[in-house]
BARO-910291 format. One record per residue (C-alpha): residue number from 1; x negated, y negated, z negated; residue in one letter. Coordinates in steps of 0.001 Angstrom, whole numbers, plus 500000, padded with zeros to 6 digits. Layout:
<bavexs>
(bavex NUM,(X,Y,Z),'A') ...
</bavexs>
This chain:
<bavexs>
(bavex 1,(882333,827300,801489),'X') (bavex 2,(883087,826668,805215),'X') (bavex 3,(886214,828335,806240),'X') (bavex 4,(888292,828277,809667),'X') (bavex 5,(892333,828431,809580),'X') (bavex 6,(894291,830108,812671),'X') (bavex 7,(897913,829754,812700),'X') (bavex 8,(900128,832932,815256),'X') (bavex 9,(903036,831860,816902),'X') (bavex 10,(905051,833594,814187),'X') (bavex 11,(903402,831696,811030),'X') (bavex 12,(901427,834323,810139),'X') (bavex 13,(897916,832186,809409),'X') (bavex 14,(894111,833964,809831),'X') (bavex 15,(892099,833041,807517),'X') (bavex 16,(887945,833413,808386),'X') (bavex 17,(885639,832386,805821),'X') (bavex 18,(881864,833371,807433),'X') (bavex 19,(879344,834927,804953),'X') (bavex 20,(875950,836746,805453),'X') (bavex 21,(876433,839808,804002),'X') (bavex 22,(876647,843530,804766),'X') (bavex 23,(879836,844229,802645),'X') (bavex 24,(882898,842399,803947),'X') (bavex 25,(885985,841461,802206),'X') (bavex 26,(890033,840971,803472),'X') (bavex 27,(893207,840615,801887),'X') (bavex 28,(897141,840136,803006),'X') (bavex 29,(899163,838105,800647),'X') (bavex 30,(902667,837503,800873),'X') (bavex 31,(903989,835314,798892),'X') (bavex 32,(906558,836719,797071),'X') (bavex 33,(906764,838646,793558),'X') (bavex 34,(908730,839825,790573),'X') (bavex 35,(910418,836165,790312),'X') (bavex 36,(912217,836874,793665),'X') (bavex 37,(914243,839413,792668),'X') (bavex 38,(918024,839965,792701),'X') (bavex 39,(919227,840227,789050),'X') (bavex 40,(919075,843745,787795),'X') (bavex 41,(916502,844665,790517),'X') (bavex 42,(913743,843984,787928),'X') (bavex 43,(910287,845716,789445),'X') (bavex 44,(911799,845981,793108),'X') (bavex 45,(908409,843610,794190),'X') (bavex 46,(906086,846312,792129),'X') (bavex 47,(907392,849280,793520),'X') (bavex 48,(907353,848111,797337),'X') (bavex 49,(904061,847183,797000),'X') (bavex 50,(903777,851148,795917),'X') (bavex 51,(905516,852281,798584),'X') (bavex 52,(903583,851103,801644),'X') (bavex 53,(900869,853216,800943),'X') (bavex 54,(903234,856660,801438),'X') (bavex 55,(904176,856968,804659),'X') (bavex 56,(904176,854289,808133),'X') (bavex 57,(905389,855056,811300),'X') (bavex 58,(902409,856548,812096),'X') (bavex 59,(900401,857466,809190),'X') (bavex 60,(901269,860172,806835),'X') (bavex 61,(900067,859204,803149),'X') (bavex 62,(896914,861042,802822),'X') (bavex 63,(896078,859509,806142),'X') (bavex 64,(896339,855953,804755),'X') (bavex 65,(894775,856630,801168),'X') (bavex 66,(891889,858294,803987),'X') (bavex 67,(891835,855376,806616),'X') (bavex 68,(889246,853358,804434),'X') (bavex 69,(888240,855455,801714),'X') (bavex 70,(886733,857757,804398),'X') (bavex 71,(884108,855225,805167),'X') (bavex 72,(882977,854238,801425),'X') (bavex 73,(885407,851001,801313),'X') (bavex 74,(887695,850321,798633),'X') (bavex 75,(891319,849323,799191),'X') (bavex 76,(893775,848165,796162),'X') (bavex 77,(896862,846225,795516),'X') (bavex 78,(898739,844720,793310),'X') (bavex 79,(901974,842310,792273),'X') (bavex 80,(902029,839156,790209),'X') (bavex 81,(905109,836846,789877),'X') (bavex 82,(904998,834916,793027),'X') (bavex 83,(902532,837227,794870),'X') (bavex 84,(902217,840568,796736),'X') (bavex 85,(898582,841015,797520),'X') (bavex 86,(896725,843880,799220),'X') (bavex 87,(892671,843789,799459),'X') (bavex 88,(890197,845645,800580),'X') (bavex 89,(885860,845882,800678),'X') (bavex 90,(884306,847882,803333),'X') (bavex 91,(880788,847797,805837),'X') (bavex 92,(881166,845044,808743),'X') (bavex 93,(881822,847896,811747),'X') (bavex 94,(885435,848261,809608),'X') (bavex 95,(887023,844696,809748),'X') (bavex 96,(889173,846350,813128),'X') (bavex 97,(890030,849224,811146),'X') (bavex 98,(891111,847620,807810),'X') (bavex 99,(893489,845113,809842),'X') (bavex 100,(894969,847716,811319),'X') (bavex 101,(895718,849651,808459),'X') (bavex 102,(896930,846096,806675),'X') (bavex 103,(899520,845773,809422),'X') (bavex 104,(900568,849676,809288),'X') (bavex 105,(901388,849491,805581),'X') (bavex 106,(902994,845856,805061),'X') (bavex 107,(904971,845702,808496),'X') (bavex 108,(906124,849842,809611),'X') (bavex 109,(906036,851075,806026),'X') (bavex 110,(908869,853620,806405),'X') (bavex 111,(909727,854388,802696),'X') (bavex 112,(911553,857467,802961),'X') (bavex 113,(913546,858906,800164),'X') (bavex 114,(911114,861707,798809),'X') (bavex 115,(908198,859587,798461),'X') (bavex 116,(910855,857166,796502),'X') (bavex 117,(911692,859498,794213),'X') (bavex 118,(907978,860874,793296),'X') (bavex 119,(906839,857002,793351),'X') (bavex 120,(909647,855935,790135),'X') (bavex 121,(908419,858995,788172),'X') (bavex 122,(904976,857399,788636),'X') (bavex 123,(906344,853696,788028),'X') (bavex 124,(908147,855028,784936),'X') (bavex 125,(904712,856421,783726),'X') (bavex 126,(903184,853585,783971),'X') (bavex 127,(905904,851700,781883),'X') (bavex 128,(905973,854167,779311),'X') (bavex 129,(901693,854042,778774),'X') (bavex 130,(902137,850030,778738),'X') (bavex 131,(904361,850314,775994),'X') (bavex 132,(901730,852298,774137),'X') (bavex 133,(899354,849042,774292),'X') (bavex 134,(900514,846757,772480),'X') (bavex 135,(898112,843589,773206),'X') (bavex 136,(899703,843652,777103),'X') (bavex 137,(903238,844879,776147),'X') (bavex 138,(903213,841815,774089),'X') (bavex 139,(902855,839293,777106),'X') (bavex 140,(905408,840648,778648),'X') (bavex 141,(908041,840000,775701),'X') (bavex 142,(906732,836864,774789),'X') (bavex 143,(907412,835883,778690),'X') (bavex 144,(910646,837122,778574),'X') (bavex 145,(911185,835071,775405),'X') (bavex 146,(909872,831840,777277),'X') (bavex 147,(912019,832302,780551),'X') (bavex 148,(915081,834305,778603),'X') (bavex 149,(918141,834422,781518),'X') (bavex 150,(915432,833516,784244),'X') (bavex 151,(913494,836495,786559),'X') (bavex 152,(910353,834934,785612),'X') (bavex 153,(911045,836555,782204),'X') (bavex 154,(910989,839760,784088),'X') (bavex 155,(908695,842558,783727),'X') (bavex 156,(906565,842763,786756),'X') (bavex 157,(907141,846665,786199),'X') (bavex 158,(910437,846250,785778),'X') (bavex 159,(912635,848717,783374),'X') (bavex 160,(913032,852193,782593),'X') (bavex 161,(916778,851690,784462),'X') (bavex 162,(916131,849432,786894),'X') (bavex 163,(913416,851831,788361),'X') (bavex 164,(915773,854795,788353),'X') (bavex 165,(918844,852667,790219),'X') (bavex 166,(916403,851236,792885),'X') (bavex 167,(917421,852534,796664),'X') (bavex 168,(916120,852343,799935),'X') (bavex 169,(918856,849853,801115),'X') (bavex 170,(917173,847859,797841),'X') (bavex 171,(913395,848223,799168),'X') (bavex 172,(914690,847215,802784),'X') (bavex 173,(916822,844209,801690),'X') (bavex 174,(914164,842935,799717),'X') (bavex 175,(911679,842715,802471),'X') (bavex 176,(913488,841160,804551),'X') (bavex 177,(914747,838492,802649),'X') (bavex 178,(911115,837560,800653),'X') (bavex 179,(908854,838703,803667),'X') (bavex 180,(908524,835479,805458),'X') (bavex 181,(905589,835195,808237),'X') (bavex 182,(905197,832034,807320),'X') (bavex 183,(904062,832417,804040),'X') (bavex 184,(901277,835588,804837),'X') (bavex 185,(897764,835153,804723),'X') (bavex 186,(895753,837673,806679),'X') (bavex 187,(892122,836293,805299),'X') (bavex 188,(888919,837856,805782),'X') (bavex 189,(885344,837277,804439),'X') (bavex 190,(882451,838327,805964),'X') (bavex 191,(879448,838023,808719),'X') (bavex 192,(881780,837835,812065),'X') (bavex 193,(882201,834619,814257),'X') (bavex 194,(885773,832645,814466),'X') (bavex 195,(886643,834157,817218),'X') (bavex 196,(886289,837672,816618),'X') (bavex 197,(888170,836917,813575),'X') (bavex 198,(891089,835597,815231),'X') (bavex 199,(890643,837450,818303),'X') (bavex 200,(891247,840845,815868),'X') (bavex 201,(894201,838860,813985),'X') (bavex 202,(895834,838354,816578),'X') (bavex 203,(895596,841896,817987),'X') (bavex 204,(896991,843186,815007),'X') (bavex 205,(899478,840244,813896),'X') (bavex 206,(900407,838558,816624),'X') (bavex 207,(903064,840655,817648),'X') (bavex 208,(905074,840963,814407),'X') (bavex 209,(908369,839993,814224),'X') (bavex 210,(908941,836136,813239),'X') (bavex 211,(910758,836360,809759),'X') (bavex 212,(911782,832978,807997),'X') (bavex 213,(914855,833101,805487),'X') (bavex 214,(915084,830196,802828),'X') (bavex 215,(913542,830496,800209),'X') (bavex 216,(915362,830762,796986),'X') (bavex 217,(913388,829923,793795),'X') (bavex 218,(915033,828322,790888),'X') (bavex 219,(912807,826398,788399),'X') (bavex 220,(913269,827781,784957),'X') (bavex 221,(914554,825831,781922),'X') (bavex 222,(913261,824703,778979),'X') (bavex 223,(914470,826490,775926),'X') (bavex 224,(914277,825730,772253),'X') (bavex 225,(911486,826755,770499),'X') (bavex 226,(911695,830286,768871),'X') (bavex 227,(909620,832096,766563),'X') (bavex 228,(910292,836247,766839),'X') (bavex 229,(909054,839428,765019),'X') (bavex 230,(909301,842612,766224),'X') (bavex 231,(908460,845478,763883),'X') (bavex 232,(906768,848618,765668),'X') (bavex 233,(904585,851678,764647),'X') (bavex 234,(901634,850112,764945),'X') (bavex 235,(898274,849640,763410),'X') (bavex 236,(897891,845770,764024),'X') (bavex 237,(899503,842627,764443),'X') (bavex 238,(899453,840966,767637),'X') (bavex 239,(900691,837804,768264),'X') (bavex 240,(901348,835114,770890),'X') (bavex 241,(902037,831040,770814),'X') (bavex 242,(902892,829164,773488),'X') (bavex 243,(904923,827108,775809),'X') (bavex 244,(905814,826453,779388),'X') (bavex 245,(903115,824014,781099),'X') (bavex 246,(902230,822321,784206),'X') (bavex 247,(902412,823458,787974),'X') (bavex 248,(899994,824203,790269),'X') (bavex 249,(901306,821333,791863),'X') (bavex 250,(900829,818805,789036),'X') (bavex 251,(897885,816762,788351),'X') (bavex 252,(897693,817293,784661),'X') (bavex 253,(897093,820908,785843),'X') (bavex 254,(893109,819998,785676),'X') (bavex 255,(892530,818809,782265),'X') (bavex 256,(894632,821653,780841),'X') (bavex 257,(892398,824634,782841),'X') (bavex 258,(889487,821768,780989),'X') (bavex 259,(891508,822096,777718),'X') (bavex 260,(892029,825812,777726),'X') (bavex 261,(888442,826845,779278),'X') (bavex 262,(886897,824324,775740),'X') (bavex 263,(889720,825740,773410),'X') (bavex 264,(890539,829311,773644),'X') (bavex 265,(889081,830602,777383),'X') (bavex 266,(885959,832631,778779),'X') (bavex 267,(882993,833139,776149),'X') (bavex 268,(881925,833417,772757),'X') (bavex 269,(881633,829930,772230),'X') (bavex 270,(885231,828426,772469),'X') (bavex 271,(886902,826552,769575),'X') (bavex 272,(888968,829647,768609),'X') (bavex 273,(887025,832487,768958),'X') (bavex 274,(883857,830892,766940),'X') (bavex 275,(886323,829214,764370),'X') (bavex 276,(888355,832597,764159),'X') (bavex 277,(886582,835171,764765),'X') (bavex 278,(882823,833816,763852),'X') (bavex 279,(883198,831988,760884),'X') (bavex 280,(885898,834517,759008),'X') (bavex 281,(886006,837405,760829),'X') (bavex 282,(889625,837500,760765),'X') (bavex 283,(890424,838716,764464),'X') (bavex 284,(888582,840539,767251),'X') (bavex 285,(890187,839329,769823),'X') (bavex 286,(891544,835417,770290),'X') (bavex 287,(891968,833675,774011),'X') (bavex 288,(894164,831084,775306),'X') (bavex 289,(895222,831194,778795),'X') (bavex 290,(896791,829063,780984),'X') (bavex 291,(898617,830083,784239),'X') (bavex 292,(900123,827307,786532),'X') (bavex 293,(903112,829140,788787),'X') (bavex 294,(904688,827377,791770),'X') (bavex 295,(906994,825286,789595),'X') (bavex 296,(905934,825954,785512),'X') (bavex 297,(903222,827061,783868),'X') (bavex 298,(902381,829495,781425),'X') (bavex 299,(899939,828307,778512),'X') (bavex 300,(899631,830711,775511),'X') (bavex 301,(897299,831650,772596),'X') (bavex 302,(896646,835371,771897),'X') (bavex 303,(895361,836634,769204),'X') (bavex 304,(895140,840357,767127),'X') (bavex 305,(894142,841494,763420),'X') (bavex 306,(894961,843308,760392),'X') (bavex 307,(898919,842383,758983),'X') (bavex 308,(897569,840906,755723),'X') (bavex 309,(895379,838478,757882),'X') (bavex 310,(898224,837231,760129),'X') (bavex 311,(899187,834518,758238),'X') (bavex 312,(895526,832991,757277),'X') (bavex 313,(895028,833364,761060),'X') (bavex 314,(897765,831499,762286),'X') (bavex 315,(897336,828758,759731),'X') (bavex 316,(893272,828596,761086),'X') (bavex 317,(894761,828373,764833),'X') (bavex 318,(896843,825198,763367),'X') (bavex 319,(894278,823524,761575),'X') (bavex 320,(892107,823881,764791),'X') (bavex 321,(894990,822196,766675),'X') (bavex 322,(895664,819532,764415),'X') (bavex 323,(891740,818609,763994),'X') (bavex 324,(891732,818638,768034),'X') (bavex 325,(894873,816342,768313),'X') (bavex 326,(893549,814119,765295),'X') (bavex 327,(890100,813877,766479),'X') (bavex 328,(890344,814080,770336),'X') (bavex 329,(886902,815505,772391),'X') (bavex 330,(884463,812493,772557),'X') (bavex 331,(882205,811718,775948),'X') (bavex 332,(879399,813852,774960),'X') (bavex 333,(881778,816568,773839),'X') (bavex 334,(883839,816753,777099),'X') (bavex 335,(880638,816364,779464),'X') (bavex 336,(879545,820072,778024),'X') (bavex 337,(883232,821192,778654),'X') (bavex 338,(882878,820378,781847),'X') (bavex 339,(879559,821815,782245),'X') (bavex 340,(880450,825300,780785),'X') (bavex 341,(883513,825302,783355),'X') (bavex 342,(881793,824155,786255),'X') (bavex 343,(879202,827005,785659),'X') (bavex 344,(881844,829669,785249),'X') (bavex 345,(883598,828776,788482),'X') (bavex 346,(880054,828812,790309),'X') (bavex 347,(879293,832065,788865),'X') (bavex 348,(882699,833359,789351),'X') (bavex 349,(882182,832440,793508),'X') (bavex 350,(879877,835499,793626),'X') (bavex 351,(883011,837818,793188),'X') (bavex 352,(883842,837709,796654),'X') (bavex 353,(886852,839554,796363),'X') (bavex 354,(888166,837411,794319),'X') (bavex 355,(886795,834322,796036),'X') (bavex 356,(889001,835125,799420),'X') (bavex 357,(891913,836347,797293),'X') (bavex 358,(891628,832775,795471),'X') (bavex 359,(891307,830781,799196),'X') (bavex 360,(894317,832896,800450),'X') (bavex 361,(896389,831634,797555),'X') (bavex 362,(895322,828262,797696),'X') (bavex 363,(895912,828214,801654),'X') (bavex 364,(899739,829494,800162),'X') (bavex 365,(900381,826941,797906),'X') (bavex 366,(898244,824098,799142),'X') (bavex 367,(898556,824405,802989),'X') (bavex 368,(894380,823878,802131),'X') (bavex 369,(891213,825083,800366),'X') (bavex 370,(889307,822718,798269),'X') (bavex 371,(885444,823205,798296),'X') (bavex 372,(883798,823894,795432),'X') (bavex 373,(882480,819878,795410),'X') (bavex 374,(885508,819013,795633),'X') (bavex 375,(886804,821371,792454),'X') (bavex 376,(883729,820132,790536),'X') (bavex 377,(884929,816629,791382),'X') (bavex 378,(888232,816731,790466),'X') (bavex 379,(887133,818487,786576),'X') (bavex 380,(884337,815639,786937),'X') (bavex 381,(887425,813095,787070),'X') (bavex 382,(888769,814293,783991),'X') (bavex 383,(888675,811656,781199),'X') (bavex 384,(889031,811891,777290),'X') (bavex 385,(892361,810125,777579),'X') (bavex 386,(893543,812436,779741),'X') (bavex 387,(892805,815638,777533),'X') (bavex 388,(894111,813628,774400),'X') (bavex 389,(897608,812967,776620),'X') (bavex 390,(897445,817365,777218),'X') (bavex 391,(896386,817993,774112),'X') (bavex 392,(899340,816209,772945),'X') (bavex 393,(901950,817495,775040),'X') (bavex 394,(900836,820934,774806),'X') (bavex 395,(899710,821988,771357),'X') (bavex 396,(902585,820486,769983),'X') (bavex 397,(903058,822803,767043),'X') (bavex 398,(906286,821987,766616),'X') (bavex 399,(907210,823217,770269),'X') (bavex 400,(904982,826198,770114),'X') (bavex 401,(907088,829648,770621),'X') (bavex 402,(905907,832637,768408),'X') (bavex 403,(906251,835816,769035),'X') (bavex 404,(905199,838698,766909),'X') (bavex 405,(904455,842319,767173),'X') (bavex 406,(904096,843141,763147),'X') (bavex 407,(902982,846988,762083),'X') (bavex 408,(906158,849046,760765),'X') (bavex 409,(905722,848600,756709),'X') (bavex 410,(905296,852164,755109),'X') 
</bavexs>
């Protein structure tokens, strides 16, 4: 997809991506997240990014949650480990609108003590109903497990007391020390020329403040492998294995997304859920998933059933790894891996929302935005040494972590 890059005189980069379409599409990424906080200031990322939509310098709070939703568009948000992202869909005649209300909430935000106060009850709702669910509490632990001592091991949430301690001071320090200009992303989507696009960005961006502190990311270590139950009043067992993996920045990144798309990932017909759940009906839900960060990665295996099944349906994920590692994916076998992945990307370019979210991100981390010839190319590349070399390194039983959620016994 064609796409144009403008860069202000404070960093801040415009992102236009043309598209025939009456619905446009825009998001603001900054790239910063739960990893970049102080120790003990566990969910400070999360609740900022709940903040800016209570009161700005000029804009009370119904008047923001009203600036968009007033025409029919849709505006969200949300906070992963390394990013703070806010997006919004609306009719063409709103792009001026929407990128004035981006710069009102992420840049003259005013956070003032009330709304702080209403916003951690909320926050501390929210932690409290995640608990309840155990198949996503469970990610959560297992992370912590994986990065123990580390803020990646933080809940993106945060805790029940790191919520109540947070202050202003806290909200204000924060943003100024993880806001940089040079790594935002205004990007938009949608059936406007270049210039309008940049003309507009600049209007609205071009006169915020340059901010560029060092960054200060430490890459996580690699800890021994641990295997961890956790008893809790709960019907099923859920359970996690996994292990850190590559960066977005490494090469071996590819035939891993290959590995994990063939293995565990999207549809009915991976390895594990027709070996699982197919064939013995043991679990209703099993996925892999692998997520490269800035300098790890995340690869896991989830899966969820009855207590007296756990153990056949660990020893079935095992076999399946050991008959993948002994008998590596063949050229015929690989071709339809690639195949099925290179479909689901294509598909997946018709959520456009997600598509300019994706090219903002990649524009972040890449300082570029690979078309989707160029993606098919590089999974095209991929050769059955290479996924026997992953396979190796990664579904290493003997360096998988396991962590268990395990019903209470009566």
């Amino acid at each position: 997809m064609e796409y144009n890059v403008h860069t202000l005189p404070n960093g801040i980069r415009i992102l236009h991506v043309p598209a025939a379409s009456a619905i446009s599409h825009a998001c603001i990424i900054v790239n910063t997240g739960s990893r970049d906080e102080p120790e003990s200031k566990a969910g400070l990322a999360h609740f900022i990014e709940h903040l800016i939509f209570k009161r700005t310098e000029k804009r009370s709070t119904n008047q923001i949650l009203n600036r968009l939703e007033s025409v029919g568009a849709d505006l969200n948000a949300y906070t992963t480990k390394e990013y703070t992202c806010v997006h919004a869909s609306f009719l063409n005649p709103y792009l001026d609108r929407t990128l004035d209300l981006f710069n009102d909430i992420i840049f003259h935000s005013t956070f003032p003590e009330e709304e702080m106060v209403k916003e951690k009850g909320v926050i501390l709702d929210e932690i409290s109903s995640y608990l309840d669910q155990p198949e996503e509490a469970i990610n959560d632990d297992f992370e912590d497990m994986l990065f123990a001592g580390h803020a990646l091991g933080n809940n993106i949430l945060g805790t029940i007391e790191s919520v109540q301690n947070f202050s202003r001071e806290d909200v204000i320090n924060f943003r100024k020390a993880n806001y940089r200009t040079n790594e935002i992303v205004v990007a938009v989507l949608g059936n406007y020329t270049l210039n309008s696009v940049v003309n507009k960005g600049s209007k609205y961006f071009a006169d915020v403040e340059e901010n560029n502190p060092v960054k200060k990311r430490i890459k996580p270590g690699i800890l021994p492998q641990s295997n961890t139950t956790i008893y809790k009043p709960i019907m099923q067992a859920h359970c996690i294995l996994g292990t850190q993996a590559y960066s977005t920045y490494q090469s071996q990144k590819v035939p891993l997304m290959l590995l994990n798309n063939y293995f565990g990932g999207n549809g009915m017909s991976s390895v594990l859920n027709l070996q699982i759940r197919e064939k013995y009906g043991i679990a209703y839900t099993i996925e892999s998933n692998f997520s490269p960060l800035s300098d790890t990665g995340i690869f896991s295996i989830y899966f969820g059933t009855d207590k007296e099944k756990q153990t056949k349906a660990l020893s079935l994920i095992f076999k399946e790894i050991k008959k993948l590692k002994e008998k590596p994916l063949n050229e015929l076998q690989l071709q339809k891996a690639k195949n099925k992945f290179i479909g689901q990307i294509a598909l997946g370019e018709e959520n456009r929302i997600g598509l300019i979210i994706s090219m903002a991100k990649s524009l972040i981390d890449h300082d570029k935005i690979d078309s989707l010839e160029t993606v098919f190319e590089k999974i095209n590349a991929v050769t059955t040494t290479q996924m026997a070399d992953v396979t190796h390194e990664i579904l290493d039983i003997e360096q998988l972590n396991i962590f268990t959620f395990c019903p209470i016994e009566e």
